[in-house]
C-alpha angles and dihedrals in degrees: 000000000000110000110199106222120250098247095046086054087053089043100032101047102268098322084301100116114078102204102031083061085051100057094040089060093039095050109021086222127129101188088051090050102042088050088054090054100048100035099042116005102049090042090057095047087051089055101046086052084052096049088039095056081046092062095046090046090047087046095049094042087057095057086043085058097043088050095053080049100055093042092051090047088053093054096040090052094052089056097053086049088058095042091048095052077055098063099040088055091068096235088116094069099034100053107018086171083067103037088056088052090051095044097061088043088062094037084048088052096050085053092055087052092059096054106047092044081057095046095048089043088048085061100051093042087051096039100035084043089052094046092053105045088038087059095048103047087055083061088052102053082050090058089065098056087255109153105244093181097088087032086056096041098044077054095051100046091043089054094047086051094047084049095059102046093040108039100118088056101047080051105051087044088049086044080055107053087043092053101049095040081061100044098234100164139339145202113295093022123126111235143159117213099180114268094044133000129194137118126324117252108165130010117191139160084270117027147019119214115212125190109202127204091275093056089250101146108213121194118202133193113249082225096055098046092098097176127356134209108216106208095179107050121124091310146357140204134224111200122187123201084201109199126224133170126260099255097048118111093249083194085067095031087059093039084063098045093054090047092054098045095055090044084069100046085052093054091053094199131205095263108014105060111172104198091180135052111264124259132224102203095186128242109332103186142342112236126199090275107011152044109236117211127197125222116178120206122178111212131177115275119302088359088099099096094046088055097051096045078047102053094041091048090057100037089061089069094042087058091052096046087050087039084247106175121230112219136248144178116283141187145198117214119195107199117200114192110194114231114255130228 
């Protein structure tokens, strides 16, 4: 077996370093060995740890890629689908006006796909490029007999420190990245997060900006969102609890409500698009003064308030066409009069 001489282990790094030990057994000379080791070997190792961090980060940025891709294809696909169930449905050829509006709104959509599937990509390629050559230059240093132990642990104590007085903030930004690798919510979408719900402005690693039905813009936290209602995804429903009187003929009631609500899905009107046949559900519950019946309409995303405005607006004329009466609160009074001497 070949035993390293004790010399050359002081010299060539612990009998680590190949040609350092050969020419040490070739020349007998430290200062020629050591020269070797310092001026050629060591540099070399340096650069094939370098080359080969460049191929890992060329590998993992590839997946990266081919993930963006693939999460870009999937969205895409979902608003073709959607397209798609559009045209079929006739409404294209019937109101060109609408399918060009819907059409930039999906084309919009897509666009806002694409962004947030870079950005997101932007963020793994910088974070996953920083960790590996991070890595590898700590094997470098090593290489030159630099004591990585108070490096490692300075690092350590600064990052614990940084933990603790930024955690909010690593949350919210971690908050972030999950959100937008599932595809929560985007710009544009309708959604209710709790303490305040409206329509999506702005979407970034730390916070989402929200702009509710007053015009108050509310900015959250990433961190603090805990659940989140999506109004706005693939497709929405309006439902409506009508009330009637008591003594209305809740057949002929429901008869006029049906009629209404698909004279609107017929009409298919600029905002309050019903994709589906409307659904009587039947009586849902009787109140102190009234029947409530439910009738059940599914509308294109976001498109759910405008149809029920739509559909009571209208039915307020239908009623007083039948001599459908409107409720209102009653009451019955019991009047006892005592008897006089």
């Amino acid at each position: 077996m070949y035993q390293v001489d004790s010399t050359a282990s002081e010299i060539c790094n612990a009998g680590s370093d190949f040609m350092c030990d050969w020419i040490y057994d070739m020349t007998g000379n430290e200062t020629l060995a050591e020269a070797v080791d310092w001026v050629i070997e060591r540099p070399l190792k340096v650069l094939l740890i370098l080359l080969v961090a460049w191929i890992i980060n060329r590998l993992v940025r590839r997946a990266i890629d081919r993930g963006e891709a693939r999460m870009l294809k999937d969205r895409e696909a979902k608003l073709v689908e959607r397209k798609g169930e559009e045209v079929s449905d006739g409404r294209f050829a019937e109101m060109q006006l609408k399918a060009r509006q819907k059409d930039i709104e999906l084309n919009l959509a897509t666009e806002q796909a694409k962004q947030r599937a870079k950005t997101l990509g932007s963020i793994l390629r910088s974070t996953s490029t920083a960790v590996i050559y991070a890595i590898a230059i700590l094997i470098a240093l090593a290489e030159f007999d630099i004591n990585l132990g108070p490096l490692i642990a300075g690092a350590g104590i600064a990052g614990i420190a940084l933990g603790f007085g930024a955690q909010s903030i690593v949350k919210d930004f971690l908050s972030g990245f999950f959100m937008l690798v599932e595809d929560q919510y985007a710009v544009g979408d309708i959604i209710d997060v709790g303490e305040a719900g409206g329509v999506v402005e702005a979407i970034s690693l730390r916070t989402t900006q929200i702009r509710d039905v007053n015009g108050t813009l509310w900015y959250f936290p990433n961190g603090e969102i805990h659940r989140v209602a999506n109004r706005s995804q693939q497709w929405a429903r309006a439902v409506l609890d009508i009330e009637v009187a008591y003594d209305t003929d809740v057949d002929n009631a429901t008869r006029v409500i049906k009629e209404v609500a698909d004279s609107v899905w017929h009409d298919h009107l600029e905002k309050a698009t019903i994709i589906e046949e409307p659904e009587i559900w039947g009586v849902e519950r009787f109140g102190e003064s009234a029947i409530a019946i439910r009738l059940v309409v599914k509308t294109e995303p976001g498109e759910q308030f405008t149809t029920a405005r739509t559909i009571r607006g209208r039915l307020i004329g239908a009623f007083d066409v039948e001599g459908i009466e409107i409720p209102f609160p009653q009451r019955v009074v019991w009047m006892k009069q005592e008897p006089t001497d």
